[in-house]
C-alpha positions, 0 to 999 in steps of 0.5 A: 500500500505505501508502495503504490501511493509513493509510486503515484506521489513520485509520477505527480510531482517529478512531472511538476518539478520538470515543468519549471523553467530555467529561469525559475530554476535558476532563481530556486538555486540561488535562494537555496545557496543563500538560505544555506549561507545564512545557516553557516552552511557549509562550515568551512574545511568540512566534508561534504556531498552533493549530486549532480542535478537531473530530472529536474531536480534543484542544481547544488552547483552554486553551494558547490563552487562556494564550498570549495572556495570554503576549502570543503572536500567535495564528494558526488554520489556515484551509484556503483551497482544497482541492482545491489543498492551500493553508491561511492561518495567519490571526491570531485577532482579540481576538474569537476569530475568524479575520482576514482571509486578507489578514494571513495569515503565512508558515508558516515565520514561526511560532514553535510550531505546535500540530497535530492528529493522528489518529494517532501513534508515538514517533518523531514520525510522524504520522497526519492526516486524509489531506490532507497539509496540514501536510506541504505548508505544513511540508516545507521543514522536511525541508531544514533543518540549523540552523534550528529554528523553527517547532517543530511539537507534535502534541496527542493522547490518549494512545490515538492512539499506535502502534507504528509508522506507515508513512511516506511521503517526503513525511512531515514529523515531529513535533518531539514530541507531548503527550498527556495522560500527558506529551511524547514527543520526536519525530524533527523537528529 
């Protein structure tokens, strides 16, 4: 049952995120850059992964640049089997490719995981592509009392937001999100 209800959930609003305009998009990812800034993210000399914009996802790429003028290590998520669930956080290279998987960090390693997202709610629920990749590579978030790193912040247009998502165990929330109307705190440690 939450299966098929994520499944049309997922369809409604990646076909309403593709229908923005590059204007607008554009607009959306520097108001999510400067709502970051103005929460002290990304400290600087920190740790942090971001991912490559497709779909019409927000593009991280603004954060990006500004986190390795901060002296950040930035890693991109690279799938390395689907069928396995398994992703690398690679570093990006000064060329703005991805390093070999060989260099890959643990997840648990990074400071601030910027994530993607098709769909939201306000207590930090999020709605991916059905994969449950960060849900694996980040569970072990779900048994943490005092350790509080990686922060995990979804990127969204404001439109991604939902009443309320089903969840299922497996779930791991959003410590917040950024939209380009501003944060909202999630329900991750």
């Amino acid at each position: 049952m939450i299966d098929d209800e994520k499944s049309g959930l997922r369809r409604r609003l990646r076909s309403t995120r593709r229908a923005i305009g590059p204007e607008q998009r554009l607009a959306a990812a520097l108001a999510v850059d400067a709502t970051l800034r103005d929460l002290g993210l990304p400290r600087p000399h920190t740790r942090i992964s971001a991912y490559r914009a497709m779909d019409g996802e927000i593009d991280p790429s603004i954060v990006v640049h500004r986190a390795r003028a901060l002296g950040c290590d930035v890693h991109l998520p690279v799938v390395t089997n689907l069928r396995r669930r398994r992703m690398s956080f690679v570093p990006l290279t000064d060329a703005g490719e991805p390093a070999e998987p060989s260099a890959a960090l643990a997840p648990r390693w990074l400071d601030l995981v910027l994530v993607p997202l098709v769909g939201f709610d306000e207590r930090g629920n999020r709605l991916g592509m059905g994969v449950a990749l960060y849900d694996r590579h980040f569970a072990f978030l779900r048994h943490r009392r005092a350790w509080r790193r990686p922060l995990l912040i979804g990127l969204a247009f404001d439109l991604q937001r939902v009443d309320r998502l089903p969840v299922a165990a497996h779930d791991v929330p959003l410590w917040g999100i950024v939209t380009e109307r501003g944060f909202y705190r999630g329900g991750g440690r």
